[in-house]
C-alpha positions as CSV (number, residue, x, y, z in Angstrom):
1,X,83.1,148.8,90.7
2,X,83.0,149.6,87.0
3,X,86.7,151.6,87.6
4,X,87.8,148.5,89.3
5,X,87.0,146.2,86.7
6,X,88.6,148.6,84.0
7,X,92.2,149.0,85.7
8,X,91.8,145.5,86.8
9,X,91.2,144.9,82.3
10,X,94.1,147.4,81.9
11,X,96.9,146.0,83.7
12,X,96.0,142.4,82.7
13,X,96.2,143.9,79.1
14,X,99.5,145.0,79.9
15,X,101.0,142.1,81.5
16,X,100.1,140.2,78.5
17,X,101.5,142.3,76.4
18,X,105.1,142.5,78.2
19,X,105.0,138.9,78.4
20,X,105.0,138.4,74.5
21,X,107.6,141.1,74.1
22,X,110.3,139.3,76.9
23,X,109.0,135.9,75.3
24,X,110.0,137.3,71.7
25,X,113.2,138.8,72.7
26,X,114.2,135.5,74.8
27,X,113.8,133.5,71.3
28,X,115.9,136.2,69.7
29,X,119.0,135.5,72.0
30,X,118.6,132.0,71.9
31,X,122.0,130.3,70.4
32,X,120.2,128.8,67.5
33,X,119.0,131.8,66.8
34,X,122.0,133.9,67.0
35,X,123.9,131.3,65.4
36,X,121.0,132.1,61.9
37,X,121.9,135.5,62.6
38,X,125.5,135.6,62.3
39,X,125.4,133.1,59.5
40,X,123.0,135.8,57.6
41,X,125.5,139.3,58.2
42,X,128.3,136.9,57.5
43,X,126.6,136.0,54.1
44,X,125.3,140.0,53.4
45,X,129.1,140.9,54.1
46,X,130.5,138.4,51.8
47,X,127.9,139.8,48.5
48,X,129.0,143.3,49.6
49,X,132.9,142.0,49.5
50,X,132.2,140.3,45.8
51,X,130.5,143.6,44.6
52,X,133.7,145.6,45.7
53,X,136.1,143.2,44.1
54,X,134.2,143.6,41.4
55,X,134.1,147.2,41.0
56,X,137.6,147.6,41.8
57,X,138.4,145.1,39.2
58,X,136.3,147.2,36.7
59,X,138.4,150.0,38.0
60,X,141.7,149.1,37.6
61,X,140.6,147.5,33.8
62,X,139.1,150.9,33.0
63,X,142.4,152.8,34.2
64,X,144.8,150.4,32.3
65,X,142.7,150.9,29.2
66,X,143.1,155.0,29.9
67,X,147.0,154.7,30.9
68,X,147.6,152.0,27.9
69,X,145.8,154.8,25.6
70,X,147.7,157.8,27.0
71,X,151.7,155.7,26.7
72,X,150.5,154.3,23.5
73,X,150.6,150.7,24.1
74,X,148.7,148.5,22.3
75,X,148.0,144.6,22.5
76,X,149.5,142.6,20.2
77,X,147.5,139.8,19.1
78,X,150.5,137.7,18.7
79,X,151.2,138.0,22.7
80,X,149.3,136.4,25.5
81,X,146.5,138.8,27.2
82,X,149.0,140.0,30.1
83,X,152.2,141.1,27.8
84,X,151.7,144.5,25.8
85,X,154.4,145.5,23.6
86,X,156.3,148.9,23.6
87,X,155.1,150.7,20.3
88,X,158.2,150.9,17.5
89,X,159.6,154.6,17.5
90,X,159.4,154.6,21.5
91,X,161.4,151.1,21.3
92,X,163.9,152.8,19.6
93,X,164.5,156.0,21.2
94,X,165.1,154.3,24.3
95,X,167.7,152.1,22.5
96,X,169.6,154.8,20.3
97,X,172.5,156.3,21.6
98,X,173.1,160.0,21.8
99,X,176.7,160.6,20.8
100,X,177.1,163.3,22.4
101,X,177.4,162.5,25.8
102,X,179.7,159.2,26.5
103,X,179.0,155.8,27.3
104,X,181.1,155.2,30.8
105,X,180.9,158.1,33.0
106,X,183.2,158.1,36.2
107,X,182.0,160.0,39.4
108,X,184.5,159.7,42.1
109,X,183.5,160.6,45.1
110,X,186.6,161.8,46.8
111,X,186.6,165.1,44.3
112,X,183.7,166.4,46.7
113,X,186.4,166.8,50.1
């Protein structure tokens, strides 16, 4: 009688117990519920988005800075924040002409047949 009573405890125990866990996981697939869900990874994704931007924005700053440093441009405090200015002596080596090779240069193509 006593084994009875125990199995009888047991499996009452157990049916209890998968009752509450198919009752919580019905309330987890309700819409309203999935509906909080979504709205919650929709809003993790979007911080994790905004952190990227920003560290790729921190990126690309850094690496102008270094590739500004290594051509030797420097802001002009004259200028607006986008427009950097060529320094002088590279300014005009790209403007003085070497006189030994000439100005117009004619390539015809039909030499090459």
């Amino acid at each position: 009688m006593f084994r009875r009573a125990f199995w009888f405890t047991a499996g009452a125990a157990a049916g209890v117990w998968a009752t509450t866990k198919v009752n919580r996981q019905l309330k987890k697939l309700t819409p309203e519920s999935l509906a909080a869900q979504a709205a919650d990874k929709a809003v993790e994704a979007g911080h994790r988005l905004k952190d990227f931007a920003l560290d790729v924005k921190a990126g690309m700053s850094q690496r102008e800075d270094e590739l500004n440093d290594a051509l030797g441009l420097h802001q002009d405090p004259d200028r607006p924040d986008n427009v950097t200015a060529l320094p002088g002596p590279r300014r005009l080596r790209a403007i003085q002409h070497d006189k030994t090779t000439p100005l117009h240069v004619t390539y015809n193509r039909n030499e090459d047949h």
